[in-house]
C-alpha positions in Angstrom: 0.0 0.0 0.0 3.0 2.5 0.9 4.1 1.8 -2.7 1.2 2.7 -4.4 0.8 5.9 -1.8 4.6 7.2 -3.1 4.0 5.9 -7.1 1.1 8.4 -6.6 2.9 11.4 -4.9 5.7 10.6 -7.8 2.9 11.0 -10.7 1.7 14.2 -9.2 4.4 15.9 -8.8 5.9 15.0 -12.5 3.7 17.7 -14.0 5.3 20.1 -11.7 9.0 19.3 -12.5 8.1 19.5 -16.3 7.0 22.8 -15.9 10.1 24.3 -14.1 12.4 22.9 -16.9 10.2 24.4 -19.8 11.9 27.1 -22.1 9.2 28.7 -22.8 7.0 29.1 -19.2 8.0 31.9 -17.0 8.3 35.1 -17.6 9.7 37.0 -20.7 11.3 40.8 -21.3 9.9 41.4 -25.1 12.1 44.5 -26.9 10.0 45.1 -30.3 10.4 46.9 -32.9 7.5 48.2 -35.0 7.3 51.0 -37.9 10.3 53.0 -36.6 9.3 52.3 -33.3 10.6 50.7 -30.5 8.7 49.5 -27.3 8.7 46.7 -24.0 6.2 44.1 -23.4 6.7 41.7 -20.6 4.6 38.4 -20.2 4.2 35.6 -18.3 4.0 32.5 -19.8 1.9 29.2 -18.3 2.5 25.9 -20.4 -0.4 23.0 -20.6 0.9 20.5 -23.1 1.6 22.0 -26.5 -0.7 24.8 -25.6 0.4 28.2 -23.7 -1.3 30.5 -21.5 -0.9 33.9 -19.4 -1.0 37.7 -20.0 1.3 40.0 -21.7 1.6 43.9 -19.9 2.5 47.2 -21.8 6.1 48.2 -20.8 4.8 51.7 -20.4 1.7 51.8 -19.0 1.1 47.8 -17.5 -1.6 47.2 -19.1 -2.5 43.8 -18.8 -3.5 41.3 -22.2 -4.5 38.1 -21.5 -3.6 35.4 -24.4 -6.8 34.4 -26.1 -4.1 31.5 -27.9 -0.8 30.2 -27.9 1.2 27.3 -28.4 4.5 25.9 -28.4 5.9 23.2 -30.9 9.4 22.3 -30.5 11.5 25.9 -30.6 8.6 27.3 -32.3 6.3 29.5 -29.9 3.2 31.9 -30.7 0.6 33.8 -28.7 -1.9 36.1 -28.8 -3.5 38.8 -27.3 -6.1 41.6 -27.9 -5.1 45.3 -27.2 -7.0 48.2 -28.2 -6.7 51.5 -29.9 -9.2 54.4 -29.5 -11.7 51.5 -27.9 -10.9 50.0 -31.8 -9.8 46.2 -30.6 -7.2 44.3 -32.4 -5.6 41.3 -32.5 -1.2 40.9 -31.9 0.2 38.2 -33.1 4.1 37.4 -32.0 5.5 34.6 -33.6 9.3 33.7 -32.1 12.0 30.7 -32.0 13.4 29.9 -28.8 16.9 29.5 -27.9 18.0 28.6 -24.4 16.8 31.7 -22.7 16.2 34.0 -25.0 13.7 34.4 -28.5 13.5 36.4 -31.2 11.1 36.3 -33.5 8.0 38.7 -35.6 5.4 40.5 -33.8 1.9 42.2 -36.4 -1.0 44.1 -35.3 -3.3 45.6 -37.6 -1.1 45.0 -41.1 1.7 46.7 -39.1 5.0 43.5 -39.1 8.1 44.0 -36.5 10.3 42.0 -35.0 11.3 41.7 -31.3 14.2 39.7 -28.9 13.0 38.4 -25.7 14.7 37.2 -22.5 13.9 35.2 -19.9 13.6 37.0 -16.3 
């Protein structure tokens, strides 16, 4: 019976010990660069399985996005969020390759195409 008790404790926690070793989960210091302009987004990521979670904030004003999608296959990694302009809402799409701790990648809103570098905090 203790073997069964500790086979279950070992299950459980499994989930938990994936997530701490995940590249992408945690959170991120996004530097973009869109139309001549450059600007700070950090987000905190939340992996379930191929799919990932959490809310990006505005570096200026911490505005807070939740991600509506994202996944991650392999290095490959892209999320989502809604932002808003003059009430107007619109979707950004960041699209990025990881690489140990850091990621770089192509972020569009609106027909408007950038690219960004990331780190992991």
């Amino acid at each position: 019976m203790k073997w069964l008790l500790a086979a279950a404790i070992v299950a459980v926690g499994l989930p938990g010990v994936a997530a701490a070793d995940d590249a992408a989960a945690g959170a991120w210091k996004m530097n973009g660069h869109v139309d001549g302009k450059d600007f700070v987004v950090n987000c905190h990521f939340d992996r379930h399985g191929d799919g990932l979670g959490g809310a990006c904030f505005d570096g200026g004003t911490n505005l807070k996005h939740l991600l509506t999608s994202g996944s991650v296959k392999g290095d490959q990694v892209k999320w989502t969020y809604v932002s808003h302009k003059v009430m107007i809402p619109f979707d950004v799409v960041w699209v990025g390759k990881l690489s140990g701790g850091t990621m770089q990648g192509t972020v569009s809103a609106v027909g408007h195409n950038g690219t960004f570098t990331a780190a992991k905090e």
